[in-house]
Backbone bond lengths (Angstrom), bond angles and torsions (degrees), N, CA, C in turn:
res aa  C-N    CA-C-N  psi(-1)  N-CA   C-N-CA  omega(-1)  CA-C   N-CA-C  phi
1 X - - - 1.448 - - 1.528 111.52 -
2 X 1.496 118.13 -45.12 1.339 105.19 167.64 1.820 96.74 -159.40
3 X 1.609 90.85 171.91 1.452 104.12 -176.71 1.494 108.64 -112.52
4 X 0.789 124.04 126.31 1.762 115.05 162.83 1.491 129.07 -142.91
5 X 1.794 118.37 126.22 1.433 108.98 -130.09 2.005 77.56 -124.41
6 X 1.505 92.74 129.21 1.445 109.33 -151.26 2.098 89.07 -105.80
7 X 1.344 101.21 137.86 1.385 132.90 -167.64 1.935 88.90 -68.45
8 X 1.475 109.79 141.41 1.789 115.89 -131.85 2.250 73.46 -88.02
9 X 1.566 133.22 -11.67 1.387 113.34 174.09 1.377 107.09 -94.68
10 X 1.199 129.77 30.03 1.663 133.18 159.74 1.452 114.45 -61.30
11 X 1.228 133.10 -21.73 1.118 130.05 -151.45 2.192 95.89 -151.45
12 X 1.340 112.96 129.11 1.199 114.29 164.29 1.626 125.04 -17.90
13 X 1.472 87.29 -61.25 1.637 93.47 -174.69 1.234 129.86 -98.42
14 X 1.034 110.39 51.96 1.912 138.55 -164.11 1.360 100.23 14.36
15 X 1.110 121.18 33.12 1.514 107.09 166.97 1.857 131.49 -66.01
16 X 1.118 147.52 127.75 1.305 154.80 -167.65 1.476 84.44 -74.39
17 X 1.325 107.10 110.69 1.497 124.26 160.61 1.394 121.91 -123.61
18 X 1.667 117.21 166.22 1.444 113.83 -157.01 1.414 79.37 -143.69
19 X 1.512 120.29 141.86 1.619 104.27 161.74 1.528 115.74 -115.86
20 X 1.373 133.31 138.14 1.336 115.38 -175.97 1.405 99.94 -103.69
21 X 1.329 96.48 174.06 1.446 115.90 -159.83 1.927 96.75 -115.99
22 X 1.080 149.71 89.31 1.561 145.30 -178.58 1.340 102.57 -99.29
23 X 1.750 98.43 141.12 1.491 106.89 153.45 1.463 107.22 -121.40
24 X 1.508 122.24 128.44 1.367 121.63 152.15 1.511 127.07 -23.40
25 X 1.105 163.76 153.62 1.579 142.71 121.01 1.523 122.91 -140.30
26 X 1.037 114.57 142.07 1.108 110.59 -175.82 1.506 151.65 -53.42
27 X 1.831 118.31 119.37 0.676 143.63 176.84 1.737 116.65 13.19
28 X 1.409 109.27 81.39 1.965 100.43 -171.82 1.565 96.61 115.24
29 X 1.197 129.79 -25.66 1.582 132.57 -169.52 1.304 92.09 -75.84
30 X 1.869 129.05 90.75 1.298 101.28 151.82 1.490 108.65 -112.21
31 X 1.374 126.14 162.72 1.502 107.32 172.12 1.645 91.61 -162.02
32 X 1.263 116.06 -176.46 1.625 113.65 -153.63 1.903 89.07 -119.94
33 X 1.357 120.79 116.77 1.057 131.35 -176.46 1.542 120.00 -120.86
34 X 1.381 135.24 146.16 1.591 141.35 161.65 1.289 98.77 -50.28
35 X 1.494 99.29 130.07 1.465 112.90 162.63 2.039 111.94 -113.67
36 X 1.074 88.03 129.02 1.770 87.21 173.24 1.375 104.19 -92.38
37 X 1.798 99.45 143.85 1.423 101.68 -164.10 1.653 83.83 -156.11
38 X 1.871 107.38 133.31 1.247 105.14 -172.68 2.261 99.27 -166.34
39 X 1.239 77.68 154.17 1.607 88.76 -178.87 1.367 111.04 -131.58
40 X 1.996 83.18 133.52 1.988 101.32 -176.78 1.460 99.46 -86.63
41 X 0.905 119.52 137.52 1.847 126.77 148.73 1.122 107.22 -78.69
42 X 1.053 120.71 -76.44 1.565 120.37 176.82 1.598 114.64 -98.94
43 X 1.799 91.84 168.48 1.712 110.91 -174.32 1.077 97.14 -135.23
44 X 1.211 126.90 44.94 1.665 110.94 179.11 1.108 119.72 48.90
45 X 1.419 154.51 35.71 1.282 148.95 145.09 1.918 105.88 -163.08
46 X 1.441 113.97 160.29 1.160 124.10 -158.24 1.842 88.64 -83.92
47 X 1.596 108.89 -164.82 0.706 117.13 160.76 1.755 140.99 -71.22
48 X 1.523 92.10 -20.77 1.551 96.47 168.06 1.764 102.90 -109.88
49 X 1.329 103.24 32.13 1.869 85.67 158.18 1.739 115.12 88.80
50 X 1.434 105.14 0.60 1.454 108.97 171.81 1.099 95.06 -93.56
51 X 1.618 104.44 151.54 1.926 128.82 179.43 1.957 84.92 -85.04
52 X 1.312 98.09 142.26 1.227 126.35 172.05 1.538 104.83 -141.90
53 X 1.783 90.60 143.94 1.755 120.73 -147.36 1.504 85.01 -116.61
54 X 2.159 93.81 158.38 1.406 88.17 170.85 1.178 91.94 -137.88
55 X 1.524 143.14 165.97 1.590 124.17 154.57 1.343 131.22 -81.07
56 X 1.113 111.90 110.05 1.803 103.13 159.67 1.214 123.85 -121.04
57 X 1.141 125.43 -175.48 1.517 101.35 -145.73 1.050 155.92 -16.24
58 X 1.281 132.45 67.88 1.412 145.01 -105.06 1.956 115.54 -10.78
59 X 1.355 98.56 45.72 1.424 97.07 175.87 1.638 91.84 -113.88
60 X 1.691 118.87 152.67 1.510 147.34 150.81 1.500 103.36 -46.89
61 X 1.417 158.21 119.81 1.090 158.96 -129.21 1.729 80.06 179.98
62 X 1.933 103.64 145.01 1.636 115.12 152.84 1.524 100.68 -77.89
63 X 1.339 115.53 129.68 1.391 136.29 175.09 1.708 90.80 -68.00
64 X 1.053 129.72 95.70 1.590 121.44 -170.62 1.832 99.83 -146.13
65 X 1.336 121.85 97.12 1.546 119.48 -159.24 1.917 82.84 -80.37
66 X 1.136 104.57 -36.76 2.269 104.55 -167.25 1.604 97.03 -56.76
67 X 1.082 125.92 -28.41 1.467 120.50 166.03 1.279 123.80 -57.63
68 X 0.902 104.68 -65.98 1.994 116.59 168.33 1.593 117.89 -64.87
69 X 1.487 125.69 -12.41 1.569 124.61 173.17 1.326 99.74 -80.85
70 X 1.773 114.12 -43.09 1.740 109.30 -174.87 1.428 106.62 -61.59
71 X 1.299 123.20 -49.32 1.468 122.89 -165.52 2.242 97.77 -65.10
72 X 1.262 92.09 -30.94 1.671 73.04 170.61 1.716 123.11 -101.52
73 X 0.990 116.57 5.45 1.463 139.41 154.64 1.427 118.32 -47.22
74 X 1.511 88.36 -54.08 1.704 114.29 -171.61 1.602 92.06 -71.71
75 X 1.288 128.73 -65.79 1.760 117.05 -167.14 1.740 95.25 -70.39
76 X 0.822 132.03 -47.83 1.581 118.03 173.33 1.707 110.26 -27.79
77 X 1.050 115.85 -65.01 1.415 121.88 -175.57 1.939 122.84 -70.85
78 X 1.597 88.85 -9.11 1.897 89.87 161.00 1.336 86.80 -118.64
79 X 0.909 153.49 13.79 1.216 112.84 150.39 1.551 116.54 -82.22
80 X 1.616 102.74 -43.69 1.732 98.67 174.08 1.419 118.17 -67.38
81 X 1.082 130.69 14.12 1.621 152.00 164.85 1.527 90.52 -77.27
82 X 1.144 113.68 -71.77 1.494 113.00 -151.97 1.618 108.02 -64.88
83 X 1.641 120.86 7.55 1.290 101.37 -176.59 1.581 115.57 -110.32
């Protein structure tokens, strides 16, 4: 269902991780579907674990891109609902 390839200080052990997104379906169900596929730069914190800010509208904001992929994850999946 989707791919999303997570910025290498997401995880303690700086490992380059990707997370997939699976749906089960049933047995014989194949059919050709949209996949959402998207890349974080940032996770809201550096590599040693400090929160890092970004500006937007002149407001201090967590620089956090995995925040903003879920919220578009989420309309990805009503929209392919709606068809």
């Amino acid at each position: 269902m989707a791919v999303v390839d997570c910025p290498i200080e997401t995880f303690v052990n700086h490992t380059k991780t990707s997370v997939l997104f699976l749906e089960k379906t049933s047995k014989g169900n194949k059919q050709d579907y949209d996949i959402f596929m998207a890349r974080a730069d940032t996770c809201g914190h550096d590599k040693r674990g400090k929160t890092i800010f970004k500006k937007s509208n002149g407001k201090e904001i967590v620089d956090d891109d995995i925040a903003f992929i879920s919220k578009e994850y989420t309309k990805f999946l009503k929209n392919i609902q709606n068809f």
